[in-house]
PDB file of N, CA, C, O and CB in Angstrom:
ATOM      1  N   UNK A   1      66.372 -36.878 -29.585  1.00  0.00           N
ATOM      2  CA  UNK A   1      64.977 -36.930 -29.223  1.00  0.00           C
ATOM      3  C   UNK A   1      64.814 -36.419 -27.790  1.00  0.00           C
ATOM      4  O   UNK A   1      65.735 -36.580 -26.989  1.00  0.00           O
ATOM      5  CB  UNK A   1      64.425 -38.367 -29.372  1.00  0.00           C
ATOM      6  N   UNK A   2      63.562 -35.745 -27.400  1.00  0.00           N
ATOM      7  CA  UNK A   2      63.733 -35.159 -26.067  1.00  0.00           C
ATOM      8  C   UNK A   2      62.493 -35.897 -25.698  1.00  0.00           C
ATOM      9  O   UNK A   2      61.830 -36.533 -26.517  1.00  0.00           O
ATOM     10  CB  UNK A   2      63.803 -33.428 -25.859  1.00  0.00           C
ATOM     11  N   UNK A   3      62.103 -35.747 -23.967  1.00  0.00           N
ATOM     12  CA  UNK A   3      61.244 -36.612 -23.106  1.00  0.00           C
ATOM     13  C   UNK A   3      60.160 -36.790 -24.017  1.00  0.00           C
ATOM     14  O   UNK A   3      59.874 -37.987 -24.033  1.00  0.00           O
ATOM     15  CB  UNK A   3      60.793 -36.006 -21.667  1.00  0.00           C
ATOM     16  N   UNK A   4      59.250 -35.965 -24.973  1.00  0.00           N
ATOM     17  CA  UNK A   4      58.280 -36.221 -25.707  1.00  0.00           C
ATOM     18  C   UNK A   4      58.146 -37.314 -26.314  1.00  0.00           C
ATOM     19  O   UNK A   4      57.104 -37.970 -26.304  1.00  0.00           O
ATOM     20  CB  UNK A   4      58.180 -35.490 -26.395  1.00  0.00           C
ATOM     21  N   UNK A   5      59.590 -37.749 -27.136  1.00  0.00           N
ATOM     22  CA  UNK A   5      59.863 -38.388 -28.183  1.00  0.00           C
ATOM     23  C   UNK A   5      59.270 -37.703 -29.627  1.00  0.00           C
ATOM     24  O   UNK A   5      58.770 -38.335 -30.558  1.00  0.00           O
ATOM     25  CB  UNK A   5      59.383 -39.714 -27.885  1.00  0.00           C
ATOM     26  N   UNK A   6      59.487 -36.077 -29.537  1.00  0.00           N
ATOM     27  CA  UNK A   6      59.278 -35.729 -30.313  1.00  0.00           C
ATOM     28  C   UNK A   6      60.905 -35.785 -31.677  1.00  0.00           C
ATOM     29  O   UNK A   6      62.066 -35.500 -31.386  1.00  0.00           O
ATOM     30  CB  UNK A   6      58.581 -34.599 -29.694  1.00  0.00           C
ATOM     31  N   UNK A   7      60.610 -36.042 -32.469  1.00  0.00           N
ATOM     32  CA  UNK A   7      61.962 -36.374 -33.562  1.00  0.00           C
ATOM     33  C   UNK A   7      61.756 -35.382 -34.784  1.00  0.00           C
ATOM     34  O   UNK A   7      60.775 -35.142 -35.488  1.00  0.00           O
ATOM     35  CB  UNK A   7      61.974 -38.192 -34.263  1.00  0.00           C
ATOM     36  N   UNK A   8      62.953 -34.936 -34.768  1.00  0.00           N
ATOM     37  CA  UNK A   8      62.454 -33.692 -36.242  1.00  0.00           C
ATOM     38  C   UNK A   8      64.112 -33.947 -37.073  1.00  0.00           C
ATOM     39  O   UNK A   8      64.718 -33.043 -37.648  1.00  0.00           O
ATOM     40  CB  UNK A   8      62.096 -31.182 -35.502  1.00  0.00           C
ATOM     41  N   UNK A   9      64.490 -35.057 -36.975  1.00  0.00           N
ATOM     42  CA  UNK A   9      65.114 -35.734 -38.095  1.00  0.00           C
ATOM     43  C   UNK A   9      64.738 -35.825 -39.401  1.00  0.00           C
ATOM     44  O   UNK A   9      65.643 -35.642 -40.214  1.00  0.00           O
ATOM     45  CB  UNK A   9      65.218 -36.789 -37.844  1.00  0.00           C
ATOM     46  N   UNK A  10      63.410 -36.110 -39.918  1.00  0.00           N
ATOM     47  CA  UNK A  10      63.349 -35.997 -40.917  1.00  0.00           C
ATOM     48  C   UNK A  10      61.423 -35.561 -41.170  1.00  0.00           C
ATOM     49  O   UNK A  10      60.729 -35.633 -40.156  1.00  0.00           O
ATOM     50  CB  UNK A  10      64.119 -37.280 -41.459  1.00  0.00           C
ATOM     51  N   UNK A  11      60.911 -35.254 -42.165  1.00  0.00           N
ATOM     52  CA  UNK A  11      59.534 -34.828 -42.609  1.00  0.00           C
ATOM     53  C   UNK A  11      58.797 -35.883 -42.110  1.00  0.00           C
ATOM     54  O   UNK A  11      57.865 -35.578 -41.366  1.00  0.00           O
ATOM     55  CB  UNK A  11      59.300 -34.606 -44.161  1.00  0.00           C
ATOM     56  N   UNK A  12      59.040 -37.344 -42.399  1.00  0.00           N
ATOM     57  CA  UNK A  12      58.132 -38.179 -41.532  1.00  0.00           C
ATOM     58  C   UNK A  12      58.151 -38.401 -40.038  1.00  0.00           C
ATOM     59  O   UNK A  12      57.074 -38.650 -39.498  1.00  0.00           O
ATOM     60  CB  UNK A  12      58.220 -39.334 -41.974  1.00  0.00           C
ATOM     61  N   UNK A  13      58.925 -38.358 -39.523  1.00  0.00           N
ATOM     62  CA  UNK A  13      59.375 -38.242 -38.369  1.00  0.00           C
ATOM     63  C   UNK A  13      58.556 -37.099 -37.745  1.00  0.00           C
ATOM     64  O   UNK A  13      57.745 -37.477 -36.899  1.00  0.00           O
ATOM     65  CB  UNK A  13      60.801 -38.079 -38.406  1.00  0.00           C
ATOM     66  N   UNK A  14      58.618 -35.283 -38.081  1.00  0.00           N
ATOM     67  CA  UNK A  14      57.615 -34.804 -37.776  1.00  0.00           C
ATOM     68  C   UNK A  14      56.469 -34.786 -37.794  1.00  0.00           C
ATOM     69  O   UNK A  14      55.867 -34.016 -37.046  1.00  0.00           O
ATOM     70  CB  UNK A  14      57.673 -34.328 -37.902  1.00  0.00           C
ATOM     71  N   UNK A  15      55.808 -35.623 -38.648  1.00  0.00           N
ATOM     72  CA  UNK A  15      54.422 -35.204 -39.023  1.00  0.00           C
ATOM     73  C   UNK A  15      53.943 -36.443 -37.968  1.00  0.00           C
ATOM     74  O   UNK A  15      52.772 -36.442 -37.591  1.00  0.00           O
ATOM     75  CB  UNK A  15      53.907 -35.254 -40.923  1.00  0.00           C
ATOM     76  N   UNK A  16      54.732 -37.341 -37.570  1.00  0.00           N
ATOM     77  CA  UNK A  16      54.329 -38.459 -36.620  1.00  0.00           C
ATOM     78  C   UNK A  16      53.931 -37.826 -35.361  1.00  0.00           C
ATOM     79  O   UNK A  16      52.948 -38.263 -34.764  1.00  0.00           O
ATOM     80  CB  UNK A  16      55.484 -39.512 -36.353  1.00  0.00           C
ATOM     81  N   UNK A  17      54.696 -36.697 -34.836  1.00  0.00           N
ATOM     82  CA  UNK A  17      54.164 -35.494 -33.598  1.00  0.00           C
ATOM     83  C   UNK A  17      54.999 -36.394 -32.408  1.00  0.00           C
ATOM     84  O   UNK A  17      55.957 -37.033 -32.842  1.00  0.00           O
ATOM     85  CB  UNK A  17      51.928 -35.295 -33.232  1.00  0.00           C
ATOM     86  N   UNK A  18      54.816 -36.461 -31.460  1.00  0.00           N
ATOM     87  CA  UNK A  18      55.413 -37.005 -30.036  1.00  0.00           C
ATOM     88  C   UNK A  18      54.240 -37.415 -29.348  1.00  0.00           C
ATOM     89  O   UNK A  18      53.075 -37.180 -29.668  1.00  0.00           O
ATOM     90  CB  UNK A  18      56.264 -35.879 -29.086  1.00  0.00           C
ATOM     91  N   UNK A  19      54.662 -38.051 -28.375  1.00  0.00           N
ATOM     92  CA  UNK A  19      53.421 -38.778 -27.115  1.00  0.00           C
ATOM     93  C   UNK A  19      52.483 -37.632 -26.836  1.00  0.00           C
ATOM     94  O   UNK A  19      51.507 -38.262 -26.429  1.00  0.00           O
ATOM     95  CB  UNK A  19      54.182 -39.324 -25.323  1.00  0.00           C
ATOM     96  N   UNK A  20      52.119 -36.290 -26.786  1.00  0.00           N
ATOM     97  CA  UNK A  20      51.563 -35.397 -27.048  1.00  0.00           C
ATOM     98  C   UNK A  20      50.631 -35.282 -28.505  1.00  0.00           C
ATOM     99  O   UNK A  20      50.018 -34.276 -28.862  1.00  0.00           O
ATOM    100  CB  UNK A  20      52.491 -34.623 -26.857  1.00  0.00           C
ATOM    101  N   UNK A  21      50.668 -35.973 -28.891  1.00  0.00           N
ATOM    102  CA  UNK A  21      50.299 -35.499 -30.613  1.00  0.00           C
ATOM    103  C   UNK A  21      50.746 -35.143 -31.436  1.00  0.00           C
ATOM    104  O   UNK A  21      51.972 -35.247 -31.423  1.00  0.00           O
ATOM    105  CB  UNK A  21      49.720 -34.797 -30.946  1.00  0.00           C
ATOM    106  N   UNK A  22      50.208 -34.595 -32.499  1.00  0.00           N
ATOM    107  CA  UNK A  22      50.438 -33.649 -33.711  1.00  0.00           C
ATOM    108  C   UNK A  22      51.322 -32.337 -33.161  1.00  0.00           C
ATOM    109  O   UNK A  22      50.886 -31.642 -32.243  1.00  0.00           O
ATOM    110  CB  UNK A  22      48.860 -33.123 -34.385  1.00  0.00           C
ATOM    111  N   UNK A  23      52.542 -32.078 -33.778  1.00  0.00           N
ATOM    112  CA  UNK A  23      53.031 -30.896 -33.448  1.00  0.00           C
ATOM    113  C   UNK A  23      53.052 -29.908 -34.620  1.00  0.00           C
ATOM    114  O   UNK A  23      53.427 -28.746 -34.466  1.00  0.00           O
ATOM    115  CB  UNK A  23      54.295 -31.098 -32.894  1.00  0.00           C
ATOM    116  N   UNK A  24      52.533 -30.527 -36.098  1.00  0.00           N
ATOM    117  CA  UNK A  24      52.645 -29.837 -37.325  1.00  0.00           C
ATOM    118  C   UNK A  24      51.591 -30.566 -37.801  1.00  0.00           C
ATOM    119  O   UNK A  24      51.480 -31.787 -37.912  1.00  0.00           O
ATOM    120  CB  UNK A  24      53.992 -29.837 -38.141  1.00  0.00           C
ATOM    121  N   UNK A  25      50.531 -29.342 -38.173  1.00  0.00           N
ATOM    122  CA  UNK A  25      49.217 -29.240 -38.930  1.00  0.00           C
ATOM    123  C   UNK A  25      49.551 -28.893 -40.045  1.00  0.00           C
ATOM    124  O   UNK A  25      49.740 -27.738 -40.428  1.00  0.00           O
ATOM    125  CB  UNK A  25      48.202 -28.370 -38.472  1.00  0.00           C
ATOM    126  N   UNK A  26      49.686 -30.252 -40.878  1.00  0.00           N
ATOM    127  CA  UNK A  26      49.888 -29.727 -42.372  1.00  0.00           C
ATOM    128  C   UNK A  26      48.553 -28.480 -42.927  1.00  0.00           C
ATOM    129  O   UNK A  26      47.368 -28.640 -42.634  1.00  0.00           O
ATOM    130  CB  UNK A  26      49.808 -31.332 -43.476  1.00  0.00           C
ATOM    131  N   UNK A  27      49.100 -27.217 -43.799  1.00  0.00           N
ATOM    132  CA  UNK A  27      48.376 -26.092 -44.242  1.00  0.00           C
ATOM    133  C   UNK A  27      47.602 -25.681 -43.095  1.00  0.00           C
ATOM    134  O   UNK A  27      46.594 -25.043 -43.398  1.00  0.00           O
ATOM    135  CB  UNK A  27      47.526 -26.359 -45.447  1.00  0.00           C
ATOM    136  N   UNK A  28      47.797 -25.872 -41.834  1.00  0.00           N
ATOM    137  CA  UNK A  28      47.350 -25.220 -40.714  1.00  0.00           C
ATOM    138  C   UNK A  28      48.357 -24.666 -39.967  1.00  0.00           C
ATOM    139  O   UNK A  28      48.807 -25.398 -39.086  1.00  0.00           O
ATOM    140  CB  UNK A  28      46.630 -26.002 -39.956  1.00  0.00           C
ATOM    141  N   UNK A  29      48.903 -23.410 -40.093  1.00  0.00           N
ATOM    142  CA  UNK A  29      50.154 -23.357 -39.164  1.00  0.00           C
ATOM    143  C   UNK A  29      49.835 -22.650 -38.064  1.00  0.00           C
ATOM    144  O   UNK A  29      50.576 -22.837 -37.099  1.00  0.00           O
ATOM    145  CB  UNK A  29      51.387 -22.734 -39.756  1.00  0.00           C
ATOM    146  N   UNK A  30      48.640 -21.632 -37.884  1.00  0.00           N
ATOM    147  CA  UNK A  30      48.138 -20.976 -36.585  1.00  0.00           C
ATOM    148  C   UNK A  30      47.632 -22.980 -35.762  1.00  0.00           C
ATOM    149  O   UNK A  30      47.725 -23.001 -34.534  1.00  0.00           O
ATOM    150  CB  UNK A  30      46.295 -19.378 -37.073  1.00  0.00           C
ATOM    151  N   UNK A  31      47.358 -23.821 -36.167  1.00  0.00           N
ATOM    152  CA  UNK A  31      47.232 -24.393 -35.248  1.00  0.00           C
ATOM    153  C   UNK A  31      48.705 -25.891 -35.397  1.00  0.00           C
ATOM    154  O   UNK A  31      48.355 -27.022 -35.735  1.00  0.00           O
ATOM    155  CB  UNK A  31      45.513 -24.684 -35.246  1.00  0.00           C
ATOM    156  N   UNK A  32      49.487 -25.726 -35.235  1.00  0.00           N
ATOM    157  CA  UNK A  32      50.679 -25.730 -35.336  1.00  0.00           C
ATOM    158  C   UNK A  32      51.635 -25.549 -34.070  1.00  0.00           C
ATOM    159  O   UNK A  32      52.249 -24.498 -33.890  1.00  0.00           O
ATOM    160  CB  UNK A  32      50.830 -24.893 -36.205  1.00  0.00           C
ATOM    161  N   UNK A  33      51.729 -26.745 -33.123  1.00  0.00           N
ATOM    162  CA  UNK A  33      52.504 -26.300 -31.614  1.00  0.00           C
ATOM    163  C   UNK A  33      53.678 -25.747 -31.931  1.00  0.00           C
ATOM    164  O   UNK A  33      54.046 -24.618 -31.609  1.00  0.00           O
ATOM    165  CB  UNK A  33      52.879 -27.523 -30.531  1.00  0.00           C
ATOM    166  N   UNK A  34      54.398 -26.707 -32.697  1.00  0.00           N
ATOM    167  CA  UNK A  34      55.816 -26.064 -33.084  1.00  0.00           C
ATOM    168  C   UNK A  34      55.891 -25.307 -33.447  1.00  0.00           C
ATOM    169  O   UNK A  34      56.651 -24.651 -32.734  1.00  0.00           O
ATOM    170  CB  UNK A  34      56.547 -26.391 -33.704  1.00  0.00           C
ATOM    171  N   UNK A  35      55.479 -24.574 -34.517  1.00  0.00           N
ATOM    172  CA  UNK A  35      55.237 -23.285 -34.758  1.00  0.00           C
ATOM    173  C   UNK A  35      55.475 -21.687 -34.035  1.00  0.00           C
ATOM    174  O   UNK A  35      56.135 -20.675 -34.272  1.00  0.00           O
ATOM    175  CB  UNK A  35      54.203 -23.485 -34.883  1.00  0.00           C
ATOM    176  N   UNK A  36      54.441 -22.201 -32.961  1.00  0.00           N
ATOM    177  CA  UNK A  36      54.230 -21.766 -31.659  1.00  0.00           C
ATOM    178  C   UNK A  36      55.575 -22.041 -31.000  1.00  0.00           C
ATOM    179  O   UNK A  36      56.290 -21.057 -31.194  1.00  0.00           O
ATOM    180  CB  UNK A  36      53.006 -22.472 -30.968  1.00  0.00           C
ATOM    181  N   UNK A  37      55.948 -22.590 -30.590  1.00  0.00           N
ATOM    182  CA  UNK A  37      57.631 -22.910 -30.013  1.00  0.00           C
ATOM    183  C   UNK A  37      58.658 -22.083 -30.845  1.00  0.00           C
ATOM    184  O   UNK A  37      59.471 -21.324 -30.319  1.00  0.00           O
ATOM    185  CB  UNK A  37      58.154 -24.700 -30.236  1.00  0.00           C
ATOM    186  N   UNK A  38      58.574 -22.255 -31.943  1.00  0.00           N
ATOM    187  CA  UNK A  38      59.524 -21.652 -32.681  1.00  0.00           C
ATOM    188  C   UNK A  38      59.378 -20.055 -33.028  1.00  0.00           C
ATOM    189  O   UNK A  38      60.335 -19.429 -33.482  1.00  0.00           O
ATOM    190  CB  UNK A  38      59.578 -22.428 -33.848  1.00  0.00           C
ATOM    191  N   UNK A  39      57.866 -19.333 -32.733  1.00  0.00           N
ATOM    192  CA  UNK A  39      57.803 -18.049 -33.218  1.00  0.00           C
ATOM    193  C   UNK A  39      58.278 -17.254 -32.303  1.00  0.00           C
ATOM    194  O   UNK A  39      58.192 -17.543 -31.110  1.00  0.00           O
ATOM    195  CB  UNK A  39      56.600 -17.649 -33.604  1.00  0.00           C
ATOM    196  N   UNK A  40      58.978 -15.881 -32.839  1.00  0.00           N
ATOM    197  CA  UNK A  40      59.142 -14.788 -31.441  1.00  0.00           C
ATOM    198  C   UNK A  40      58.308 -13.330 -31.746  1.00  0.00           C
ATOM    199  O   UNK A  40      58.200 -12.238 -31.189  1.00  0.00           O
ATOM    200  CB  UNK A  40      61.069 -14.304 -31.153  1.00  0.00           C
ATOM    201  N   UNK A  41      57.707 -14.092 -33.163  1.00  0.00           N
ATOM    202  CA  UNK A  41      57.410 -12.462 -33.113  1.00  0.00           C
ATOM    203  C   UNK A  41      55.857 -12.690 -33.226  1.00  0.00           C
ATOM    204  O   UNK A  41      55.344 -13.721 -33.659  1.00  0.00           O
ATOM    205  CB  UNK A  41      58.181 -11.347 -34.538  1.00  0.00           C
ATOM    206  N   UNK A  42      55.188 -11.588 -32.778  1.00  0.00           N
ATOM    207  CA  UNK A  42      54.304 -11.218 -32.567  1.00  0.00           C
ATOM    208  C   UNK A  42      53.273 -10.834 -33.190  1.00  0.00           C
ATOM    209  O   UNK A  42      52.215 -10.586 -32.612  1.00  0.00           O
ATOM    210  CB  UNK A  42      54.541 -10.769 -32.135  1.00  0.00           C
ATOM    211  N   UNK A  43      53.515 -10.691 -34.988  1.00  0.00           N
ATOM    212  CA  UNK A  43      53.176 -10.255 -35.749  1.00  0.00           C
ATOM    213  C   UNK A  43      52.290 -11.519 -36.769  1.00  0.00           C
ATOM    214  O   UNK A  43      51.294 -11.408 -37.485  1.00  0.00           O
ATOM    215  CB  UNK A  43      54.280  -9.516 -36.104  1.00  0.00           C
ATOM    216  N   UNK A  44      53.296 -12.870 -36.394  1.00  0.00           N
ATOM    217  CA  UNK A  44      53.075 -13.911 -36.755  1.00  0.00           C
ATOM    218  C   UNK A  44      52.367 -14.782 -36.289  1.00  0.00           C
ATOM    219  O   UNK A  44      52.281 -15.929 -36.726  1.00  0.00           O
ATOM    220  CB  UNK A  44      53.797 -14.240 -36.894  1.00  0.00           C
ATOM    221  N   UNK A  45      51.750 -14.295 -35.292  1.00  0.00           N
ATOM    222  CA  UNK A  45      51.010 -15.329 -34.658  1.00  0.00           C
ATOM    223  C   UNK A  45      51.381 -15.916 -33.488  1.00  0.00           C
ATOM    224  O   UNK A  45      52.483 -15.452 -33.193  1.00  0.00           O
ATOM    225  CB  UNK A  45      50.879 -16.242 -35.407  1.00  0.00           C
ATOM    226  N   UNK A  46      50.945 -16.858 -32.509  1.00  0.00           N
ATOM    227  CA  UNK A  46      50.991 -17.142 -31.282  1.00  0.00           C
ATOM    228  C   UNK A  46      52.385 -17.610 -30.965  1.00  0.00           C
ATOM    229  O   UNK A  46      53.193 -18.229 -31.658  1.00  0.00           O
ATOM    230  CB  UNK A  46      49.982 -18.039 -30.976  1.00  0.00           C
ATOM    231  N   UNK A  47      52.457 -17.121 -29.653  1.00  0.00           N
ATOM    232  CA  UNK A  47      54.347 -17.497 -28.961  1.00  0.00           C
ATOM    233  C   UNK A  47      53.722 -18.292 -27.884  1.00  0.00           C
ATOM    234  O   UNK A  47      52.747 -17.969 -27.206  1.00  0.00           O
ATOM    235  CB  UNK A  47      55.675 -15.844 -28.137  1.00  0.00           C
ATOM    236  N   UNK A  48      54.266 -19.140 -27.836  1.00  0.00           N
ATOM    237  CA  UNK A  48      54.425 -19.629 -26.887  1.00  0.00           C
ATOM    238  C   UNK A  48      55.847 -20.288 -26.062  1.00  0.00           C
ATOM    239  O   UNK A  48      56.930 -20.449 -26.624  1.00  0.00           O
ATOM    240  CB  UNK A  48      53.616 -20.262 -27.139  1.00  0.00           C
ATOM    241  N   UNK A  49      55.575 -20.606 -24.670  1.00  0.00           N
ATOM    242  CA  UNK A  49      56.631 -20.589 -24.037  1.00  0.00           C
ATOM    243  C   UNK A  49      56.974 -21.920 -23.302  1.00  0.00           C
ATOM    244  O   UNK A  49      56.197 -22.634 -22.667  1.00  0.00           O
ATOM    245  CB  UNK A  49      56.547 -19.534 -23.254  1.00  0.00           C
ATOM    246  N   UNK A  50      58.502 -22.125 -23.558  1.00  0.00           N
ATOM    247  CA  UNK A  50      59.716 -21.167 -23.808  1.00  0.00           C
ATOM    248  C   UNK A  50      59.331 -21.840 -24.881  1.00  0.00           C
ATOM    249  O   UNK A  50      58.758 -22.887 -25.182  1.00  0.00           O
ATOM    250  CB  UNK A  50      61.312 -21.074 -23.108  1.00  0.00           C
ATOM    251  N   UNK A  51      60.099 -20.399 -25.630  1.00  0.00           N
ATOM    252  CA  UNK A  51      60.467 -20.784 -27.202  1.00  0.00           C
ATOM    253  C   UNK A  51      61.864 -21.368 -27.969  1.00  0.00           C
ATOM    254  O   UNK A  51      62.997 -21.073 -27.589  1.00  0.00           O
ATOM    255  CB  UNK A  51      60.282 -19.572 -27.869  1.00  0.00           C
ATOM    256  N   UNK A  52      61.701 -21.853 -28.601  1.00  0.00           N
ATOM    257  CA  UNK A  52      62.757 -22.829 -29.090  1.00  0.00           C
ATOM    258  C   UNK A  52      63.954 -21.874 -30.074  1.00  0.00           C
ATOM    259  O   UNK A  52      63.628 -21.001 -30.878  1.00  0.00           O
ATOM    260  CB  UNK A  52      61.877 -24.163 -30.105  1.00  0.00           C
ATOM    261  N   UNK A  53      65.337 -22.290 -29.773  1.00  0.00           N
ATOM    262  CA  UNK A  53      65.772 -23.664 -28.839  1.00  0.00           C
ATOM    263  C   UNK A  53      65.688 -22.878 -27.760  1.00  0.00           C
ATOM    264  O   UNK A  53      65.750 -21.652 -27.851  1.00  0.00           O
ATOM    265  CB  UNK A  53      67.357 -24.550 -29.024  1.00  0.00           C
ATOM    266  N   UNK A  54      65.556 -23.441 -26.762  1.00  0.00           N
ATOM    267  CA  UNK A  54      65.480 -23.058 -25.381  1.00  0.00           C
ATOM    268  C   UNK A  54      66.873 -22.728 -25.231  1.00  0.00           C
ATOM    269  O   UNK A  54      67.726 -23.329 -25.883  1.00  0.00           O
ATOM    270  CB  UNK A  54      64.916 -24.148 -24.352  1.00  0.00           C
ATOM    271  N   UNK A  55      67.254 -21.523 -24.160  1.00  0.00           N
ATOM    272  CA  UNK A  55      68.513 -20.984 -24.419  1.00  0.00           C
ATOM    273  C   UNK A  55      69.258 -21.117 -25.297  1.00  0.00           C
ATOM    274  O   UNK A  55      70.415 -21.529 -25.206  1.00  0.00           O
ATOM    275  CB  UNK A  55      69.122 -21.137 -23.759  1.00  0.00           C
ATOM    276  N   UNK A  56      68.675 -20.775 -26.291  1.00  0.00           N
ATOM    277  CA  UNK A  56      70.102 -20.267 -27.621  1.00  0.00           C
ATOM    278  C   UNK A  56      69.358 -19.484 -28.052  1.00  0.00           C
ATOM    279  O   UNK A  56      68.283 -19.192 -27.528  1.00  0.00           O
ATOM    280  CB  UNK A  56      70.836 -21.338 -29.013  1.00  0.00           C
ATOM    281  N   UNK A  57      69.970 -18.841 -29.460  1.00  0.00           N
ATOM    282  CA  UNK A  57      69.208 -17.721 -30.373  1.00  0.00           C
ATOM    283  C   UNK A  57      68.007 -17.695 -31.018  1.00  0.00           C
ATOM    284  O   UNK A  57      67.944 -18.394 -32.029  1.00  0.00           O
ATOM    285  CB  UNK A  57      69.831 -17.452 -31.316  1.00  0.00           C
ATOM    286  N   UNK A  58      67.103 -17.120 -30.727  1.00  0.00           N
ATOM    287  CA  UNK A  58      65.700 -17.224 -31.510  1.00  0.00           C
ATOM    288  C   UNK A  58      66.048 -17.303 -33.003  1.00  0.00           C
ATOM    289  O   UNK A  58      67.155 -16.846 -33.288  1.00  0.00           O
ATOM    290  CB  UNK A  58      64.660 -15.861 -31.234  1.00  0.00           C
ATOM    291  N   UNK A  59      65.223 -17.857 -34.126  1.00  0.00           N
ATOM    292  CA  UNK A  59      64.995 -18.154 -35.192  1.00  0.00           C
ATOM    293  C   UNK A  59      65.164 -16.657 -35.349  1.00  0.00           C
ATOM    294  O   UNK A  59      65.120 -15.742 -34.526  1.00  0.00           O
ATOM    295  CB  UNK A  59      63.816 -19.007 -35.542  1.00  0.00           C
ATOM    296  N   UNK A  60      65.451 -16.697 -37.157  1.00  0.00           N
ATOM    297  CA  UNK A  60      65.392 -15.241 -37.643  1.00  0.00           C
ATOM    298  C   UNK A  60      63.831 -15.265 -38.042  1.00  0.00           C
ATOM    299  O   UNK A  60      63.281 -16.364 -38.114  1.00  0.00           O
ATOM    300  CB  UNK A  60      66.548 -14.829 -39.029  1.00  0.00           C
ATOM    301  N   UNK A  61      63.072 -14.050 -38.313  1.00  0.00           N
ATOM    302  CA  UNK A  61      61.625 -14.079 -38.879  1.00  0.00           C
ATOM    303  C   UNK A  61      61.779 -14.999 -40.125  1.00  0.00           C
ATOM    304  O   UNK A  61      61.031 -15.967 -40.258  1.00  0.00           O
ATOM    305  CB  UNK A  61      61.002 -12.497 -39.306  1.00  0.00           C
ATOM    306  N   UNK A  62      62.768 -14.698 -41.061  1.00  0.00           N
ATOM    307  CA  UNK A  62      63.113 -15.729 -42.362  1.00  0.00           C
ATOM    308  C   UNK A  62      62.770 -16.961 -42.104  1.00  0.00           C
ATOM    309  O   UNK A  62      61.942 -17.646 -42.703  1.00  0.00           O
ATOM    310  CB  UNK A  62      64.583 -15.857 -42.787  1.00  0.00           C
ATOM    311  N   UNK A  63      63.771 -17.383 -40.712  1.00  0.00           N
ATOM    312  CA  UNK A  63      63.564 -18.659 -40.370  1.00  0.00           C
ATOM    313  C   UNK A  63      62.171 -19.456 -40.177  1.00  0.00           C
ATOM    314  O   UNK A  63      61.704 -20.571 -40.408  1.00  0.00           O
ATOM    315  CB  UNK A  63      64.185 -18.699 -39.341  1.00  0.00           C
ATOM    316  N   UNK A  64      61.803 -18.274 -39.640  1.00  0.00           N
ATOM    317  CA  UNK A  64      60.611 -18.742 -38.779  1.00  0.00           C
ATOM    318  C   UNK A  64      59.129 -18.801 -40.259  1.00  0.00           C
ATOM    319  O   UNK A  64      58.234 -19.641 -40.163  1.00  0.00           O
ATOM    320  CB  UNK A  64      60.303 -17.203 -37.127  1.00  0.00           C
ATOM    321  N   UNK A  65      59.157 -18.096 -41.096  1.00  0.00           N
ATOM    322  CA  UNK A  65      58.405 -17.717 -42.357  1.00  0.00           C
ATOM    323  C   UNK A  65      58.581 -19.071 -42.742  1.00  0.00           C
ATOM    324  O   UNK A  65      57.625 -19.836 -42.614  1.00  0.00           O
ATOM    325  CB  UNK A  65      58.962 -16.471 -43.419  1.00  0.00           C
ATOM    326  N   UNK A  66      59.682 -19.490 -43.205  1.00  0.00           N
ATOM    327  CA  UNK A  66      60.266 -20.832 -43.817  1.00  0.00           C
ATOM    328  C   UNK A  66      59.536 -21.804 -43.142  1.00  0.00           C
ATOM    329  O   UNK A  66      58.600 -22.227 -43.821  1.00  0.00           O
ATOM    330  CB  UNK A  66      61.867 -21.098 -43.628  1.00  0.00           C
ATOM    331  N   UNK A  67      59.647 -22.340 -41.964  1.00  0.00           N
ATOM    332  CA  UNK A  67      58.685 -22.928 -41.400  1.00  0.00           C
ATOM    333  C   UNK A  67      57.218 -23.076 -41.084  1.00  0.00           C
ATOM    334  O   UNK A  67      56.471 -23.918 -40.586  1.00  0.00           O
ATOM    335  CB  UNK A  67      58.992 -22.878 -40.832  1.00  0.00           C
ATOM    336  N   UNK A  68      57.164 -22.060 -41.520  1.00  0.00           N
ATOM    337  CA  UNK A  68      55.232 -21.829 -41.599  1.00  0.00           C
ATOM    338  C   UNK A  68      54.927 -21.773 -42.698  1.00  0.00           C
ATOM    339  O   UNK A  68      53.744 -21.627 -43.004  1.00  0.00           O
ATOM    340  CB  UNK A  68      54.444 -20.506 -41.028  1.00  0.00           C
TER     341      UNK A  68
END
């Protein structure tokens, strides 16, 4: 778990969001933070920064599709 107390252990766990809120808008994924954390491409919709994981390898687009 990181300072948020955001937890992505399991589906309930995400949809609970962190001291911040909602980080996954069920059938909303343009409004979707994580989402946003996790996208790199540009094509898909909003990046935001830094994107996850923070220093390591960006998601593949697959990856990132899968999640949205």
């Amino acid at each position: 778990m990181n300072a948020a107390n955001l937890n992505l252990s399991s589906w309930q766990t995400l949809f609970e969001g962190s001291v911040n809120g909602a980080v996954m808008v069920p059938f909303a994924p343009e409004n979707s933070s994580f989402l946003q954390f996790i996208n790199t491409y540009e094509d898909l919709g909003i990046i935001a920064e830094p994107t996850m994981p923070v220093n390591g390898t960006p998601l593949t687009r697959d990856e990132v599709m899968l999640m949205k």
